[in-house]
N, C-alpha and C positions, 0 to 999 in steps of 0.2 A: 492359572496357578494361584495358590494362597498365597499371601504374603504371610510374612515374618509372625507378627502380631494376629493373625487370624489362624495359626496353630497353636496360639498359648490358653490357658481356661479361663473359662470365660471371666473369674474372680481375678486375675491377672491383665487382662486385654485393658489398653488405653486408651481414649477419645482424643482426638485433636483440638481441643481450644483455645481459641485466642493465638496460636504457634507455638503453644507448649504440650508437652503429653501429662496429661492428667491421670490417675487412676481412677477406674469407674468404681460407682458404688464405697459404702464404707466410713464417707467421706466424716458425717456429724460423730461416729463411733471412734473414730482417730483422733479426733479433734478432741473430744471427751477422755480418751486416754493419755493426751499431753498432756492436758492441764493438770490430772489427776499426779504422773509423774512429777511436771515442774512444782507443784504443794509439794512431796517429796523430796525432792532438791533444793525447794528453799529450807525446809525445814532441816534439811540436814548438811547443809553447805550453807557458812554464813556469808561467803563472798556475794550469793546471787544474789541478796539483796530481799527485800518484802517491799508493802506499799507503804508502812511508814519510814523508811529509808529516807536520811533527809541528804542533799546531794554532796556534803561535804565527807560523812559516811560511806559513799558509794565512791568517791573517788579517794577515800582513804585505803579502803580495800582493794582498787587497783592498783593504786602506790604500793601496798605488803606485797600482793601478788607478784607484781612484777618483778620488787626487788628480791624476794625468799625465790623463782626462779634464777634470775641473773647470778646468785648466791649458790645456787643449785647446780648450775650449768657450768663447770669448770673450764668451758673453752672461752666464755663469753666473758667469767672474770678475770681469764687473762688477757684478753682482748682490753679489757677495760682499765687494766694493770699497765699495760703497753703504752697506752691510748693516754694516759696519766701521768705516766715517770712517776706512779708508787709501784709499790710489793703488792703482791695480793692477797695478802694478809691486811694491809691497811685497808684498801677496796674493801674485802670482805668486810671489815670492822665498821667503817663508816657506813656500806650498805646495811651494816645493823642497825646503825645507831638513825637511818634516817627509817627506820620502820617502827621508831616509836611514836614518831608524829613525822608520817610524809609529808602533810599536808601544812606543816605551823598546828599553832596553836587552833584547839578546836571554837569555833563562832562562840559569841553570848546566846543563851538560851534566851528566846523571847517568852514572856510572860503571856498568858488569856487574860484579858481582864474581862470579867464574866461578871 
């Protein structure tokens, strides 16, 4: 009898390596089509970041992120309202006021000296 994977076509059928299922074939053409999307995604979503991204940057954008969700999610700012002994309107206000700088103040910019 065939198994499972030996009635599917042949652009679908996977190999066994290493104990994982791999897809056959395809493989350098995918790989050329993500990077091509993530250019895309960086360029048009500022959270993900570029390579001159310097690290205080990237975790400032986690800091917005997180909190413009938690601000978003009505169940999680009551949770946090609860969780506080404030309103959640205060919550709300302070989760604003900390998305101007999550992080403190932004580092000194170092100079080249060239």
């Amino acid at each position: 009898p065939q198994s499972w994977d030996d009635r599917r076509p042949p652009s679908h059928r996977r190999a066994r390596r290493s104990g994982r299922l791999v897809r056959e074939g395809k493989m350098a053409a995918d790989r050329q089509n993500i990077n091509k999307s993530w250019d895309h995604i960086q360029n048009k979503y500022v959270g993900t970041g570029h390579s001159d991204m310097t690290k205080f940057e990237w975790a400032s954008n986690q800091h917005r992120d997180t909190a413009a969700s938690h601000i978003g999610h009505y169940d999680m700012l009551s949770y946090f309202a609860v969780a506080q002994n404030d309103s959640i309107g205060r919550v709300r206000y302070q989760l604003l006021e900390k998305m101007l700088q999550p992080c403190g103040a932004p580092p000194a910019k170092q100079e080249d000296e060239s």
